[in-house]
C-alpha positions as CSV (number, residue, x, y, z in Angstrom):
1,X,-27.6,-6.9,27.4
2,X,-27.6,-4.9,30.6
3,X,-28.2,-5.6,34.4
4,X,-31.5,-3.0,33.8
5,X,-32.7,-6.0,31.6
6,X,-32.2,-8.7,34.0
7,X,-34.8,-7.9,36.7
8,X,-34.1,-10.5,39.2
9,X,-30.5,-9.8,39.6
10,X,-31.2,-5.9,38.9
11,X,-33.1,-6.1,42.3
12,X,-31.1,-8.1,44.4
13,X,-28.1,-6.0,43.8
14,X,-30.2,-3.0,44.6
15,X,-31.3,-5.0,47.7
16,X,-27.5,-5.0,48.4
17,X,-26.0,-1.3,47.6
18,X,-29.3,-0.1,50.0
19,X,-28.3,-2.5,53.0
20,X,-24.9,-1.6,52.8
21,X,-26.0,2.3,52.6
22,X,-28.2,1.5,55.3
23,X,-25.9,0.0,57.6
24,X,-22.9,2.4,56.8
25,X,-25.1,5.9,57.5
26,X,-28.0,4.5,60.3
27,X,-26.4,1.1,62.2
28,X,-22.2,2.0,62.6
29,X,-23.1,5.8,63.9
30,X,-24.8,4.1,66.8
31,X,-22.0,2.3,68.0
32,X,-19.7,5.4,67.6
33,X,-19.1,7.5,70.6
34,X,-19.5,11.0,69.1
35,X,-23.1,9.9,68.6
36,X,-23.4,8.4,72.9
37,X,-22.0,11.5,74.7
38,X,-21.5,10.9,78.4
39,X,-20.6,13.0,81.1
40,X,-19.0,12.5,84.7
41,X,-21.6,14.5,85.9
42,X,-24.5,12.6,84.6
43,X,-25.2,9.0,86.7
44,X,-26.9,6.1,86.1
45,X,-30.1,5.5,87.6
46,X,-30.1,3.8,90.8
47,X,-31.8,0.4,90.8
48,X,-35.0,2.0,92.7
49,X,-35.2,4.9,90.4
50,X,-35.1,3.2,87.1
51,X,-38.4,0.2,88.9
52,X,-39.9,4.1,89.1
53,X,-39.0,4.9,85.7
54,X,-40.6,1.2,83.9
55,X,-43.5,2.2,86.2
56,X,-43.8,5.1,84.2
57,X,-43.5,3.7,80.5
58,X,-46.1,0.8,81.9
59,X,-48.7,3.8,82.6
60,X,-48.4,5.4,79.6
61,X,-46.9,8.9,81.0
62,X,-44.9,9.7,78.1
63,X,-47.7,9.9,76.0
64,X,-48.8,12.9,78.1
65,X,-45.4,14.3,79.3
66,X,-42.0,14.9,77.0
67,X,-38.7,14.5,78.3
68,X,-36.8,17.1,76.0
69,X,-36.7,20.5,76.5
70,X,-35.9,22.8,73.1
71,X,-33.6,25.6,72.7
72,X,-36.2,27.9,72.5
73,X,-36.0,31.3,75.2
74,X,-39.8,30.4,75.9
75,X,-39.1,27.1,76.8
76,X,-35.8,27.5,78.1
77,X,-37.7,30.2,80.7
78,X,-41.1,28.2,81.7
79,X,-38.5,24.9,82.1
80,X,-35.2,25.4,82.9
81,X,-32.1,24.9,80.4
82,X,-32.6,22.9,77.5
83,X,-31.8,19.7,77.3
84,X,-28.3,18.0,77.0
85,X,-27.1,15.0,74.3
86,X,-25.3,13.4,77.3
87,X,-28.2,13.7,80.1
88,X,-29.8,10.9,78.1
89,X,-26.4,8.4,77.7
90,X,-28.2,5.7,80.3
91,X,-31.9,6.2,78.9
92,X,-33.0,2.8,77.4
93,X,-35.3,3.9,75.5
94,X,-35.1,7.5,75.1
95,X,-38.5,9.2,76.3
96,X,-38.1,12.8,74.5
97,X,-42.0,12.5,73.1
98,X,-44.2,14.6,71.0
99,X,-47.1,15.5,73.0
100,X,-47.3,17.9,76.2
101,X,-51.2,17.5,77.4
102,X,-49.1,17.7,80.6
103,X,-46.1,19.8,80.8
104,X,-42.4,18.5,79.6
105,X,-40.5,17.2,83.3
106,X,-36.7,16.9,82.0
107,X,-36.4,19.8,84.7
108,X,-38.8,18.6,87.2
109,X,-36.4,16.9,89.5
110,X,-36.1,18.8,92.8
111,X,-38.9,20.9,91.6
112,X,-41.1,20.5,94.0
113,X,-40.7,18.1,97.7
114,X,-41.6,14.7,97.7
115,X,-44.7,15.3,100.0
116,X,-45.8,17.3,96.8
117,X,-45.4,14.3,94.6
118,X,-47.4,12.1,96.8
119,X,-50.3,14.8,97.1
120,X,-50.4,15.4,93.5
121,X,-50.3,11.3,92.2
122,X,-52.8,10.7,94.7
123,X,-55.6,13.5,93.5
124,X,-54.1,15.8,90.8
125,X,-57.5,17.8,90.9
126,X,-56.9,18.3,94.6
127,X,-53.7,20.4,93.6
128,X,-55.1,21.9,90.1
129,X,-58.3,22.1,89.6
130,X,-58.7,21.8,86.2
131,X,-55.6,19.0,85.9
132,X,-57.1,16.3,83.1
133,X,-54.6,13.7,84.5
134,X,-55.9,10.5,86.2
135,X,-55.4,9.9,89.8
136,X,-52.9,6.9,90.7
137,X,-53.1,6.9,94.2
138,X,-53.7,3.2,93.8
139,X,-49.8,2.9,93.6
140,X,-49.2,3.2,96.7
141,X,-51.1,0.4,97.6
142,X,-48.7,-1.8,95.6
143,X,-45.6,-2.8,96.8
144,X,-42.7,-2.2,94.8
145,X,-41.1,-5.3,92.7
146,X,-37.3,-6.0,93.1
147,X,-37.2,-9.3,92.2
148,X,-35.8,-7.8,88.8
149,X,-33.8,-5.2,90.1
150,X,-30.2,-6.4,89.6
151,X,-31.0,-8.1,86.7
152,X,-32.6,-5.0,84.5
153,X,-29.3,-2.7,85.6
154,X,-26.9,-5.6,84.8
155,X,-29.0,-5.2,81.4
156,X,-28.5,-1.9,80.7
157,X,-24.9,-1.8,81.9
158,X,-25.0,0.5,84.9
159,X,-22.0,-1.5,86.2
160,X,-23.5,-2.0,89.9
161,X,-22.8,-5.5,91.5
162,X,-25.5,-7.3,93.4
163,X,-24.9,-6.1,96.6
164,X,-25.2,-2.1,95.1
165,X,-28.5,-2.4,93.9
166,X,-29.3,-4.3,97.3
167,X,-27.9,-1.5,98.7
168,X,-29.8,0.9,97.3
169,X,-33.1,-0.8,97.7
170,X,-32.5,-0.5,101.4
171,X,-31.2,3.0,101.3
172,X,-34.4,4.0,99.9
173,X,-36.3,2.3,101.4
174,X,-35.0,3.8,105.1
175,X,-35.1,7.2,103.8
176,X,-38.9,7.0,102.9
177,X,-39.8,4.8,106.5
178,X,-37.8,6.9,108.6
179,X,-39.4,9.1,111.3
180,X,-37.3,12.4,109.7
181,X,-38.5,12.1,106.4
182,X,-39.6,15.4,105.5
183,X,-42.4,13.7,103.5
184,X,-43.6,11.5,106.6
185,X,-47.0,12.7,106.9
186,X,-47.7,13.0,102.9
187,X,-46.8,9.4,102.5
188,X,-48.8,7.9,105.1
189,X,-51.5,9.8,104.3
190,X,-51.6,7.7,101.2
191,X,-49.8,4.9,101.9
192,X,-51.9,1.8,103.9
193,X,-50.8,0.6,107.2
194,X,-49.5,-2.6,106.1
195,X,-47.0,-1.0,103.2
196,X,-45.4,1.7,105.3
197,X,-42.3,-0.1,106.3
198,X,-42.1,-1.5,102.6
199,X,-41.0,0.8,99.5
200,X,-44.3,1.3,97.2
201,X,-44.5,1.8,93.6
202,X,-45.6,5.6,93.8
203,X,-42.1,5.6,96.1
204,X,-40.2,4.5,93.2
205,X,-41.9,7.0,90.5
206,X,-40.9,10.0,93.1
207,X,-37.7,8.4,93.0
208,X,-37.7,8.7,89.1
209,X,-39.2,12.0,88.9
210,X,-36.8,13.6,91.4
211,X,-34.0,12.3,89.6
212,X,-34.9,13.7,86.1
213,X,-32.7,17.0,85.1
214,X,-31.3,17.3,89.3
215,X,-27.5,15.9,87.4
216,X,-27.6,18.8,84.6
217,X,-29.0,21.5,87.3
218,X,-25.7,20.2,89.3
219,X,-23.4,20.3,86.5
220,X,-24.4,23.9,85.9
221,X,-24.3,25.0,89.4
222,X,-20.7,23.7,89.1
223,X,-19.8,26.2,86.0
């Protein structure tokens, strides 16, 4: 008799050759470095930027906005060079997407000021007139959480100590409260009394969004 005419044990080995298939070609590859390119030019997100960047998976903007752009001359001329393997080494998860109701922003870093950012969070409409995204001025009536902050880049191994991601939180924070902030009048336009000496959440999503695709525009600069 053959193994075809013993069901039972015809399925578990077939159970155990497509396992074994399936950890050989999908599970190892991840773990290889070919497949996690990284670049000296490409840096971690600091501990304010990546608050900005949960902030943005927790309102749902990747299901407006991609994060890739495609070797394509159209693309590549309405966005700026396509996008890198190694750009997206400390990405946790990956936020490439599928849908562009609003336009892909792996470039959009250094795009445009921060004073744009917080015009254009607060009343998208007031900047396009026709813009179908929401308005989320309310952020900056929230003061950002760090409570986490350490503990989410010690996660992801950003390798920052304690006292780095402290630092940070303070660096940012002075640049946005400062008198010479270039944005000074944007953000207190939208920012309440009581929160201006505090980093917000919309502070940490223009922290995010000015980081994305600003390391690849330096590493070509640098060609």
């Amino acid at each position: 008799m053959g193994i075809t005419s013993k069901p039972v044990v015809f399925a578990v080995l077939s159970a155990v050759v497509i396992l074994i298939g399936t950890t050989v070609t999908v599970f190892i590859p991840l773990f290889m470095p070919s497949t996690q390119p990284v670049s000296a030019y490409v840096k971690p997100y600091t501990s304010v930027e990546l608050e900005g960047r949960d902030i943005y998976m927790r309102e749902g903007c990747n299901n407006c906005h991609t994060q890739t752009v495609r070797p394509l001359r159209t693309e590549v001329l309405r966005y700026g060079e396509y996008s890198k393997g190694e750009e997206f080494a400390y990405d946790r998860p990956f936020l490439w997407g599928s849908r562009r109701i609003g336009p892909d922003l792996n470039r959009v870093g250094g795009k445009y000021p921060d004073s744009w950012h917080y015009r254009h969070l607060q009343s998208p409409q007031g900047m396009f007139e026709k813009s179908n995204m929401p308005p989320y001025g309310w952020m900056a009536k929230n003061k950002l959480d760090t409570q986490y902050s350490y503990k989410k880049t010690s996660i992801l191994g950003y390798g920052y100590t304690e006292s780095d991601v402290q630092q940070q939180i303070v660096q940012c924070r002075s640049k946005v409260t400062a008198e010479s902030y270039p944005a000074k009048e944007s953000r207190d336009q939208v920012t309440p009394p009581e929160l201006r000496n505090d980093l917000t959440e919309m502070d940490a999503i223009i922290a995010y969004l000015q980081k994305l695709g600003r390391d690849v525009k330096n590493l070509e600069t640098k060609k």
